[in-house]
N, C-alpha and C positions, 0 to 999 in steps of 0.2 A: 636529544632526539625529537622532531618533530612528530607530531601525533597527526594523522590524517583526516581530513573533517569534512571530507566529501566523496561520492562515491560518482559513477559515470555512468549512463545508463547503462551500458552491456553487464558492470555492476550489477546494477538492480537488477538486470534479467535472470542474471544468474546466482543470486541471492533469493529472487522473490521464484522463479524457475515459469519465467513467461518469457513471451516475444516481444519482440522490441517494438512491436507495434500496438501491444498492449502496455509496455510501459509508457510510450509516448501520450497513449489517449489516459492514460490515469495522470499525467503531469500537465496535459491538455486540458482534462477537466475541472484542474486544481483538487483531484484526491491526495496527489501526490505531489508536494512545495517543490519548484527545484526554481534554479536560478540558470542563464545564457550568461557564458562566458568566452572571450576571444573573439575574433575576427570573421570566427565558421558558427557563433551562437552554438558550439555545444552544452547539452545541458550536465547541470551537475546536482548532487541528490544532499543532502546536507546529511550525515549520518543519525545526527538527534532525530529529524524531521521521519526520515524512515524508523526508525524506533515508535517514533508517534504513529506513524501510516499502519504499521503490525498491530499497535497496542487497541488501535481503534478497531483495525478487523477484526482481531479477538474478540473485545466486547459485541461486536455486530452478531456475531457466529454467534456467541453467547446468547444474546437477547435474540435472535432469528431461532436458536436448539427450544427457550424457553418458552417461545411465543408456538411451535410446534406439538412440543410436549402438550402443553395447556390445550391445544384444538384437538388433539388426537383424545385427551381424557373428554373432552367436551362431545366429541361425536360418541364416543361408549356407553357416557352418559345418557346420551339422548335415547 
């Protein structure tokens, strides 16, 4: 059985649960790696690479929740 190692952007949309016009500009900005394949250059999503794309938003959320916390105790402070 082959195992699948790429997803397609309507994929990603509906995995990550955006527009197709916000996946294009995240693979436009190179947030998101993908490669052009075929004739018509449809893109395609590497499954690991979106694994990476998650893992990083995660930590972003992280450090953006803890960079929050900290200004919020900083103004109570004051």
């Amino acid at each position: 059985m082959v195992r699948k190692r790429f997803h397609t952007l309507p994929e990603i949309c509906e995995i990550l649960n955006i527009t197709m016009s916000q996946a294009r500009a995240l693979v436009k900005k190179g947030e998101l790696p993908a490669i052009q394949v075929g004739g018509r250059g449809q893109w395609r999503v590497e499954i690991s690479k979106l694994e990476e794309y998650i893992e990083q938003a995660y930590e972003r959320t992280q450090q953006q929740a803890a960079k929050e916390a900290e200004d919020q105790k900083t103004k109570t402070s004051a």
